[in-house]
C-alpha positions as protocol buffer text, in pm:
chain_id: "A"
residue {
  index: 1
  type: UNK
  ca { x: 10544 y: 10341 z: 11529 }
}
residue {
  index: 2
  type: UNK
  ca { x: 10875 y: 10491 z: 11629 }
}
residue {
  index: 3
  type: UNK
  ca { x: 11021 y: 10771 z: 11415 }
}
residue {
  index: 4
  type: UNK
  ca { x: 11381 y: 10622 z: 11309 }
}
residue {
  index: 5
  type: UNK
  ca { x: 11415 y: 10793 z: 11013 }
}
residue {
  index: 6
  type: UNK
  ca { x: 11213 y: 10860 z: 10652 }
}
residue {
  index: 7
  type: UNK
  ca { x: 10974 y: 10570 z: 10497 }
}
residue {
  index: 8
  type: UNK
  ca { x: 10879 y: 10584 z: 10178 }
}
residue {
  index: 9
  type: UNK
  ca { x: 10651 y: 10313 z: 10089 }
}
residue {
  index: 10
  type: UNK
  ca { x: 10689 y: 10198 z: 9714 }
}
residue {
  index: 11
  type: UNK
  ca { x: 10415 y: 9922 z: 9664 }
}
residue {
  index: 12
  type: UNK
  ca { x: 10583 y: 9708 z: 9379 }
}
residue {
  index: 13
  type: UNK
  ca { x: 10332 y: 9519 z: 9192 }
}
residue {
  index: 14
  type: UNK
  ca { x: 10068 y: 9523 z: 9431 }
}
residue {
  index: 15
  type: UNK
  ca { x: 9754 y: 9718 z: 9563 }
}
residue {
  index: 16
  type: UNK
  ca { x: 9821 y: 9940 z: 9876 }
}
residue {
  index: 17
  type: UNK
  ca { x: 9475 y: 9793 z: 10023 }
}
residue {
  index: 18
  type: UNK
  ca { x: 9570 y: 9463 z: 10002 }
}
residue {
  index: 19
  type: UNK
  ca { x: 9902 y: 9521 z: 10224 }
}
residue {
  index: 20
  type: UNK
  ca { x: 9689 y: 9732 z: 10447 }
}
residue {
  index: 21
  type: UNK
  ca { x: 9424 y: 9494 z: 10518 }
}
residue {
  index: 22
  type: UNK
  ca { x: 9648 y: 9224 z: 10509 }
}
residue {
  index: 23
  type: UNK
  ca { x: 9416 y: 8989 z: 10222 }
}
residue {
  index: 24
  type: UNK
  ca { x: 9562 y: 8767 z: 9948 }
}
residue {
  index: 25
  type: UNK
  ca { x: 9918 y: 8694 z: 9969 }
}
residue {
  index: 26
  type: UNK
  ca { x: 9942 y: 8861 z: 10273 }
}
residue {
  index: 27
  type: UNK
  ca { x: 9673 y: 8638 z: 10475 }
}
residue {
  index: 28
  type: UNK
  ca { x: 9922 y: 8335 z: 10328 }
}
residue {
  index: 29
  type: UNK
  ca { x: 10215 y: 8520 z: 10467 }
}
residue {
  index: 30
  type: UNK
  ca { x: 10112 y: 8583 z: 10818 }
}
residue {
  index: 31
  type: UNK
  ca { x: 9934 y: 8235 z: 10844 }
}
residue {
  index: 32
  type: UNK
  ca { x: 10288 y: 8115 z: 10790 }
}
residue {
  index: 33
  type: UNK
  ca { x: 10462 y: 8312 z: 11005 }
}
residue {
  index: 34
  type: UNK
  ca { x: 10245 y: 8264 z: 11287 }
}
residue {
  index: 35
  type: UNK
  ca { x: 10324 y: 7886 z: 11218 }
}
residue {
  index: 36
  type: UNK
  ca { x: 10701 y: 7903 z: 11213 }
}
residue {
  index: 37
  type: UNK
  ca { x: 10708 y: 8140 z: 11538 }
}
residue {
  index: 38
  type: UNK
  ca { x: 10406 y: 8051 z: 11714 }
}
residue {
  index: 39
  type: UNK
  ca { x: 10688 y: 8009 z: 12056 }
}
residue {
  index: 40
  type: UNK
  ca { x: 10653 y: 8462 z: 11972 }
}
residue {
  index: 41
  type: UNK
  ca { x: 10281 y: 8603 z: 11872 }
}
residue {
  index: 42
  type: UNK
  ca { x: 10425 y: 8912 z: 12008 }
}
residue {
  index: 43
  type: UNK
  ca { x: 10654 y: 8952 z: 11721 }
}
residue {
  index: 44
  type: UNK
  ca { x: 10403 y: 8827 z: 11451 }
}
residue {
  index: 45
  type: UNK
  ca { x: 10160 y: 9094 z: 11585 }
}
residue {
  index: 46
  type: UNK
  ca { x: 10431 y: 9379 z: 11580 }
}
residue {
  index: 47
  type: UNK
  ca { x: 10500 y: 9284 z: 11190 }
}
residue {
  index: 48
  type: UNK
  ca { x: 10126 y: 9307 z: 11097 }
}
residue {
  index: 49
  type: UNK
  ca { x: 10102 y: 9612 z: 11314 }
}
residue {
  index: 50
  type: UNK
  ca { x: 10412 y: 9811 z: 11146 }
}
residue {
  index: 51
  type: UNK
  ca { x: 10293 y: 9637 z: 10795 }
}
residue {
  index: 52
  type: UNK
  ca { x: 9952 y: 9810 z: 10834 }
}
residue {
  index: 53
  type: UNK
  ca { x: 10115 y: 10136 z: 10947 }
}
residue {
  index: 54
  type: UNK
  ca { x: 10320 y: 10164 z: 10672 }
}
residue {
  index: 55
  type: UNK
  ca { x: 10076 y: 10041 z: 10436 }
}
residue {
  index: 56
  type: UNK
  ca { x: 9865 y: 10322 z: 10545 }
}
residue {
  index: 57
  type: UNK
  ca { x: 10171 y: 10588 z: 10466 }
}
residue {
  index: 58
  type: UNK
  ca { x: 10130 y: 10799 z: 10135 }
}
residue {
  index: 59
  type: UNK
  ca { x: 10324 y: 10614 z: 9894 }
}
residue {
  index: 60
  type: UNK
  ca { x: 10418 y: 10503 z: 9525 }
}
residue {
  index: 61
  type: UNK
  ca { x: 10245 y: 10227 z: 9387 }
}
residue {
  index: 62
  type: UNK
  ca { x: 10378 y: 10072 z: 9053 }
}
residue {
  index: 63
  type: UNK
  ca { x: 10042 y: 9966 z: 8888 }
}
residue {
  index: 64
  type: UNK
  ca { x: 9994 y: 10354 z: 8863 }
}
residue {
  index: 65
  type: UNK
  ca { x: 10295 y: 10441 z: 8645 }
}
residue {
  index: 66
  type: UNK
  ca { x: 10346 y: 10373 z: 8289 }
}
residue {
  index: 67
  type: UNK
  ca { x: 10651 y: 10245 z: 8355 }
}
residue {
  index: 68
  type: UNK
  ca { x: 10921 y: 10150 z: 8612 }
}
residue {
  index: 69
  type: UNK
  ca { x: 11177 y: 10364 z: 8525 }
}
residue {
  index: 70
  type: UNK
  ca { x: 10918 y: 10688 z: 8561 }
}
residue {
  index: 71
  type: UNK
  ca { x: 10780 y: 10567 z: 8908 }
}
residue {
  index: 72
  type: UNK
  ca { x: 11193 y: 10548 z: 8997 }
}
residue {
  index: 73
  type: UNK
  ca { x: 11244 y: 10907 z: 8842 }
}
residue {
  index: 74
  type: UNK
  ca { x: 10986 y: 11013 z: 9011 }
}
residue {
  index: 75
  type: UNK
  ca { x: 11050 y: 10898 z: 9322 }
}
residue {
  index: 76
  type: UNK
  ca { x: 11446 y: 11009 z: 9310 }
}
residue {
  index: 77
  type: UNK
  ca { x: 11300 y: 11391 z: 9213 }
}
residue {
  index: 78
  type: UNK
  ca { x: 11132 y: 11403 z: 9537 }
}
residue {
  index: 79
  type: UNK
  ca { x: 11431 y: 11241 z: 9744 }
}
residue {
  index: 80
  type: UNK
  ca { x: 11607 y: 11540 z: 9616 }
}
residue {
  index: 81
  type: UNK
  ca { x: 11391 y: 11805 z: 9692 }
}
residue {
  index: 82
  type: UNK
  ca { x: 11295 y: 11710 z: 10005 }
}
């Protein structure tokens, strides 16, 4: 993946795994998406690609905070001192 800038992943309501390994939801997703642009595999392939790299970034995942507005304080508190 090209460096552009800072990513910090923030997995809202979901498991990490399941965006890296592309199951559930995700499977759905792509299946679409390979539908609608089936004329460019190319691109579909660079989204999963980028999706799994990401995915595979240390990150913030909601289900692991009490609540919203501490994953968000959190998250802000390391923006800052970074």
């Amino acid at each position: 993946m090209k460096a552009r800038g800072t990513v910090l992943p923030i997995f809202y309501d979901v498991d990490p795994s399941d965006v890296r390994k592309q199951t559930e939801s995700y499977r759905e997703a792509f299946a679409n998406h390979e539908e609608r642009f089936r004329n460019d595999e190319e691109k579909v392939q660079r989204w999963r690609y980028a999706l799994t790299e990401v995915a595979s970034f240390s990150g913030w995942n909601s289900k692991e905070w009490y609540t919203y507005t501490l994953l968000f304080l959190s998250l802000s508190i390391s923006l800052i001192y970074k």
